[in-house]
N, C-alpha and C positions, 0 to 999 in steps of 0.2 A: 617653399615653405607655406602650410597654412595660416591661418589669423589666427592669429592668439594675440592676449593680454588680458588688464585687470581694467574695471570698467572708468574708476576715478581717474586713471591717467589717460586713459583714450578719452575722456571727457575734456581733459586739460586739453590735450592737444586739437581735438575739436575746435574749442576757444581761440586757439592760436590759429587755426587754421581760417576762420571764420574772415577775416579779412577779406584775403586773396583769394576766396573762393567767390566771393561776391561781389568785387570790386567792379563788374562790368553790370551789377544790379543794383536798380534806386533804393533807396530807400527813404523812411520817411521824412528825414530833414533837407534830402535833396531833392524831393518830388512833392512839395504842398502848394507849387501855383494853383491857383484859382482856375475851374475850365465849369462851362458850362453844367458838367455832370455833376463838379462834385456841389454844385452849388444843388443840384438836386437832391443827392445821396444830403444833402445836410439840413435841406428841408424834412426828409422822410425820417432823419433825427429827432427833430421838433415833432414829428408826427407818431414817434412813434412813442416818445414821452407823454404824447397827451392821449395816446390807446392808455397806457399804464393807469393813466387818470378816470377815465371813461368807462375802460372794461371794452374799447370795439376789439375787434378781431382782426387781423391782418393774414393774408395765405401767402407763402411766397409758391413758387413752381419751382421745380426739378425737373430734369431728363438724368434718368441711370439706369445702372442694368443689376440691382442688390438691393432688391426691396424689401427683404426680409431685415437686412444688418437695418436698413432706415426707418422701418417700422417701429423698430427695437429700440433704437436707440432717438425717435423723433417721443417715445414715450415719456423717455427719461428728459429731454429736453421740453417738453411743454409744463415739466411737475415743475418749473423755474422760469419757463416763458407761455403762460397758456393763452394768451392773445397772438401766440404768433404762432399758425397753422405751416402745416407742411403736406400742398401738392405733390406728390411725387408721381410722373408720367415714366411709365417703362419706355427704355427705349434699348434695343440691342447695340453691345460695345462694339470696340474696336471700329474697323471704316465705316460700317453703315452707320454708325455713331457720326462721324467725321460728314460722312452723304448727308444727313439729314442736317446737320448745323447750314454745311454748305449751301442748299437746295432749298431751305426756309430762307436764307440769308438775299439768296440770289430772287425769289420771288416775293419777299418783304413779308414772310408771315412775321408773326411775334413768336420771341424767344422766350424761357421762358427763363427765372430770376438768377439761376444758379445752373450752370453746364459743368458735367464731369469734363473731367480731361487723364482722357487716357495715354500713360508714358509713351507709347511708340507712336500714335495718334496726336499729341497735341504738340510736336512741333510744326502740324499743318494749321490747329486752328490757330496758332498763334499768330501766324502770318493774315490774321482775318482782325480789321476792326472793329471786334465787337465787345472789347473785356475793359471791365474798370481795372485802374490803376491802383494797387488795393497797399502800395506803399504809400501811399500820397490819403490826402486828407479826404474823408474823414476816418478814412481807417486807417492808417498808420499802421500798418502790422507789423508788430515786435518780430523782425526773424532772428534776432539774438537768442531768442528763446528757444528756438527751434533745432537742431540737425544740418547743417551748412548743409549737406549737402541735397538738401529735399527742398533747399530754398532755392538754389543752383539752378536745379530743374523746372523749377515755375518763373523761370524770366525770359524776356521776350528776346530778340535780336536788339531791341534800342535799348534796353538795361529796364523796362519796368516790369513788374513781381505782378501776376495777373491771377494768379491760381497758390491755393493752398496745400502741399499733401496732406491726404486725406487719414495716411497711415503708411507706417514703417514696410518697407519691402524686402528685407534683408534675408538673403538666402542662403542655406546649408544643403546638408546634402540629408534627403530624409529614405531611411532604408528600412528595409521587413527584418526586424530582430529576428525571427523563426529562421531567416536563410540565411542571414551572416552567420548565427550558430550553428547550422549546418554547413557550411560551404565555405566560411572562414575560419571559424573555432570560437568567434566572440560576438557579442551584440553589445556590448560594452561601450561606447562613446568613446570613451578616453582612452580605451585598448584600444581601439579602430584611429581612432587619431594617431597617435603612435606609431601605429604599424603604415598606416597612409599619411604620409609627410609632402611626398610630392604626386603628379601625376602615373612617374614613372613606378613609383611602388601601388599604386591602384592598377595600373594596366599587367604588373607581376602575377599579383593576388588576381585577378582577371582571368589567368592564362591557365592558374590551379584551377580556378573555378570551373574553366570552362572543360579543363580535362576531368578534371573528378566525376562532372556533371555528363560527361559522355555527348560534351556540346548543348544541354540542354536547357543552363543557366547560363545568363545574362548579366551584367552590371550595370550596363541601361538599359531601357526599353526601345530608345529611338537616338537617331545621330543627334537630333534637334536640343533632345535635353541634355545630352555628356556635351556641344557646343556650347549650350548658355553656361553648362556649368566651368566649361574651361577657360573664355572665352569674356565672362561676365556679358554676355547678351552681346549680338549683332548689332542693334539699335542704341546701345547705351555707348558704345564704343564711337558713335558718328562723330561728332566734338573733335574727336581726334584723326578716325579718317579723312574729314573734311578739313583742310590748312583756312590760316587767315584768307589765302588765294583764293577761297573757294576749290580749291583742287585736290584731287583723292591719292591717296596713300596706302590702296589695299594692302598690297603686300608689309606694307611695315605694321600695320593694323590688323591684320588679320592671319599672317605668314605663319608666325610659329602654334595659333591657336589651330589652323589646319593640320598642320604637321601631328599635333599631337592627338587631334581626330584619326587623321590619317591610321597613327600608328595604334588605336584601339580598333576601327574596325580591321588596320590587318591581323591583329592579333585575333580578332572572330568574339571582343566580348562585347559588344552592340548589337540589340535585335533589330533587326529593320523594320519595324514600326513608324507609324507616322506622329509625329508629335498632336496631341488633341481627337485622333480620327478615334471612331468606336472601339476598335483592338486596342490602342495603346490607354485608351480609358478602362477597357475591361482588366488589362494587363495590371492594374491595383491590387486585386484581389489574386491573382494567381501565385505560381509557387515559381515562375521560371524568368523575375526581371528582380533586380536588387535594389536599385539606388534610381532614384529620384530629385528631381530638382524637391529644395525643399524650404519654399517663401512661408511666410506668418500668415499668407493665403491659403495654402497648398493643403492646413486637412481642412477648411470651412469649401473651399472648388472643388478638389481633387479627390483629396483620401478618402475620406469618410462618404461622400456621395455617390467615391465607384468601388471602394471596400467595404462588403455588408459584416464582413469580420475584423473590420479595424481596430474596435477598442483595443488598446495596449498591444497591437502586434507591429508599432511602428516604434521608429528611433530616429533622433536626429541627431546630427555632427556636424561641424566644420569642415568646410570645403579643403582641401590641401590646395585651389586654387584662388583667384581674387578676390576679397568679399566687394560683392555687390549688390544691388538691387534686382528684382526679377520683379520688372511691369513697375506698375504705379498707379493710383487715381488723385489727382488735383481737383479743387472744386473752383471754380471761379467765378466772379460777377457779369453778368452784359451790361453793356451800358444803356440799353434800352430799357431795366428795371424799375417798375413805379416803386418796387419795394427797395431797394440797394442797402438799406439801414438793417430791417429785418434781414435779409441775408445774411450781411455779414455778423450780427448776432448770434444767428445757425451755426456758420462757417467757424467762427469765434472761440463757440463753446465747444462744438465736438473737435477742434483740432488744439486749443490753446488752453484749454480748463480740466483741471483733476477729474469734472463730474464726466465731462466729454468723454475725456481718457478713457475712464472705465465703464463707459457705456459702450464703446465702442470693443474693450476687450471681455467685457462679458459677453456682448452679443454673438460676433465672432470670430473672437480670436486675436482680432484686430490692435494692433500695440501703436501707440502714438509715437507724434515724431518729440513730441513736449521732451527736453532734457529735463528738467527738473525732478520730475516726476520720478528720474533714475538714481535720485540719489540716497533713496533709502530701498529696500527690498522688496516691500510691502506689494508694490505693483505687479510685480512678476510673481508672487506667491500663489500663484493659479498653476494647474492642470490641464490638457487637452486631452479627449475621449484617446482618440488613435496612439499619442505620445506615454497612456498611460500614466506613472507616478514623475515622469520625465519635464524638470520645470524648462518648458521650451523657449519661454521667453527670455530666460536669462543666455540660452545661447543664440538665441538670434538682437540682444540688447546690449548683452556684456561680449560676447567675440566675436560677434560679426558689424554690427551698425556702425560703431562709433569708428570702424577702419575704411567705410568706404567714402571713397574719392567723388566730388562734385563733379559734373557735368552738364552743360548748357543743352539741350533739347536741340535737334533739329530740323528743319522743314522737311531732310531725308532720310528719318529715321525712318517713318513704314517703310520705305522701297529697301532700305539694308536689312530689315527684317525679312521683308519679302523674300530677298533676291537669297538672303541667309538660309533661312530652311529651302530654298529647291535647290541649291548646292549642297547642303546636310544630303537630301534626298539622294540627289542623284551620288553623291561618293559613295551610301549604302548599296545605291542597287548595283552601282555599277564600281566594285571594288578595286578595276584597273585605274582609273582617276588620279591623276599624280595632284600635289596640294595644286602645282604648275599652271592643270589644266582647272581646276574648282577656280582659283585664281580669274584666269581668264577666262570662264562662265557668267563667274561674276560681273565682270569689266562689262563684258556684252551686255548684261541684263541691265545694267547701271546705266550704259551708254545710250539704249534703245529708250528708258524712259525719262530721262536728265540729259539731256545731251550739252546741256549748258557746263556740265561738269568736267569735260572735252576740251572744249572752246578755248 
């Protein structure tokens, strides 16, 4: 069954859920000892009271890889803070992201006030002492306020909250209205939900599709994105591969999501594409792949940058599999920061404030993790280019967000990614592959860079 409900009551149970989702995370009345930094971060308080007074200026620094959403939205934050500037240093995501924290860290350059933290990527920086404790004083960060499960994900292995989500990730499935009307009979959301309940009635409609089409239409473009979307991601699943033991569990973790890979590429409705390569970017714009992952990211990266004909030719729906997250960015403090105070006044407003909210969802796309903000309409009464007159944020806010399940980050999320898509890859190229043998590819590939996981 796919996700469904009504948003007030997946809010309640939010609520209820918010305990025991965090209970191995500080928070602020359990983490305000006194330590060196925060005696700093509390001075840079006093200091930043007495800019307000003065008029000086203060800059903090960034490294990110979305200078355009921080442009946009560092506008809208200075019309309310204009003594507090914003550095922002490009730096490319994902590992080189992760290389260059390491590699400054290791030769003592200076960091700079505020590091992204990329979902598959930051359960290696976590394992690095360089992040304030941003439950503990002087920032106390309300995560009641928040999404349990987007707080889940910014805590450390010893229980402290070091990184903020930056914005909701919550995915559906985004498809070319032009070719479900041709190929299925509807572009309708709500018809397509219906008719796609589980996987097994997606892979049916697959099988018309791909005979009508005389093999020439698709339901994905690549193994890698029908895997996140059965699967809810390689790397978000680690928490659970990994036992309290330390010790893995592919097969119960990953078993039945192969199997059902398996049985779309035997079926022949997966194009062999590479996830991200130039072909499966161009594949946007074409008439012969259907369905797409489809995150609150997905037209400000994907659609719109590799489909010059997107206005209104997209649609989004409910997965008929897990609602999850697809990626994520956290912002978090070093503890090396002369500014710490200014920081998390940045971090504050664009993730815990109405102005932030919607700075962030005008610029692009971007929908907060703030619950409050969802209890009236208002917020979601927006449009995107590609999605047309289609309010997308009400399906990735009201039937997807509020269902998915917290998960702790881990030191071996990239290598499950990794090791994820070249198992995707090779079942495509090589469509003899039992789930059996993907299975143990994987073990190998796991074994060869973690061998501690073994032991």
């Amino acid at each position: 069954m796919g996700v469904r409900g009504k948003k007030l009551t997946a809010l309640l149970g939010v609520a209820v859920m918010t305990a025991s989702l965090l209970s191995g995370c500080g928070s602020a009345s359990e983490n305000s000892e006194s330590t060196a930094d925060t005696q700093t971060a509390q001075e840079n308080a006093a200091a930043t009271e007495n800019q307000e007074n003065t008029g000086d200026t203060v800059t903090i620094s960034m490294w990110g890889w979305d200078e355009g959403t921080i442009t946009n939205v560092a506008k809208e934050f200075n019309k309310e803070y204009p003594n507090i500037q914003i550095e922002y240093i490009p730096v490319s995501g994902g590992s080189d992201y992760t290389q260059k924290v390491q590699t400054s860290v290791a030769s003592g350059m200076e960091l700079p006030d505020i590091l992204w933290q990329d979902y598959k990527q930051r359960g290696v920086l976590y394992e690095m002492d360089i992040w304030e404790d941003l439950s503990a004083d002087p920032y106390n960060y309300d995560t009641e306020k928040m999404f349990p499960y987007c707080v889940q994900s910014t805590c450390t292995r010893d229980g402290k909250i070091v990184g903020v989500e930056w914005f909701m990730n919550a995915t559906g499935l985004s498809y070319k209205k032009d070719l479900c009307e041709k190929w299925i009979g509807t572009a309708d959301s709500a018809e397509l939900e219906k008719m796609i309940q589980s996987w097994d009635d997606f892979i049916e409609i697959g099988k018309k599709v791909k005979e009508d089409s005389n093999g020439t239409v698709y339901m994905f473009s690549s193994a890698e994105d029908a895997m996140a979307m059965i699967s809810g991601n390689f790397y978000e699943s680690a928490p659970s591969v990994i036992d309290e033991n330390n010790k893995l569990d592919l097969e119960g973790t990953y078993g039945e999501s192969l199997a059902i890979l398996k049985k779309m590429i035997d079926a022949g409705i997966v194009n062999n594409l590479s996830q991200n390569s130039a072909a499966a970017n161009a594949s946007y714009a074409d008439e012969n792949n259907i369905f797409y992952c489809g995150a609150t990211w997905s037209p400000h990266y994907s659609i719109e940058p590799n489909d010059p004909n997107s206005a209104d030719r997209w649609g989004l729906m409910v997965s008929p599999g897990v609602a999850f997250n697809l990626g994520g960015t956290a912002m978090g403090i070093t503890n090396t920061s002369q500014h710490k105070e200014e920081a998390w006044t940045f971090i504050h407003w664009l993730t815990q404030t109405e102005n932030g909210a919607y700075a962030c969802r005008d610029s692009s796309s971007y929908l907060t993790n703030l619950m409050s903000i969802y209890e009236t309409d208002d917020y979601l009464d927006y449009t995107i280019s590609c999605y047309g007159d289609i309010k997308a944020g009400k399906v990735w806010a009201d039937d997807i967000s509020p269902y998915i399940e917290g998960a702790q980050v881990s030191q071996y999320d990239a290598l499950l990614d990794e090791v994820g898509h070249a198992v995707c890859e090779a079942m495509i190229k090589d469509p003899s592959l039992t789930v059996e043998d993907a299975l143990g590819q994987m073990e190998e590939q796991i074994k060869a860079k973690a061998p501690e996981l073994y032991e």
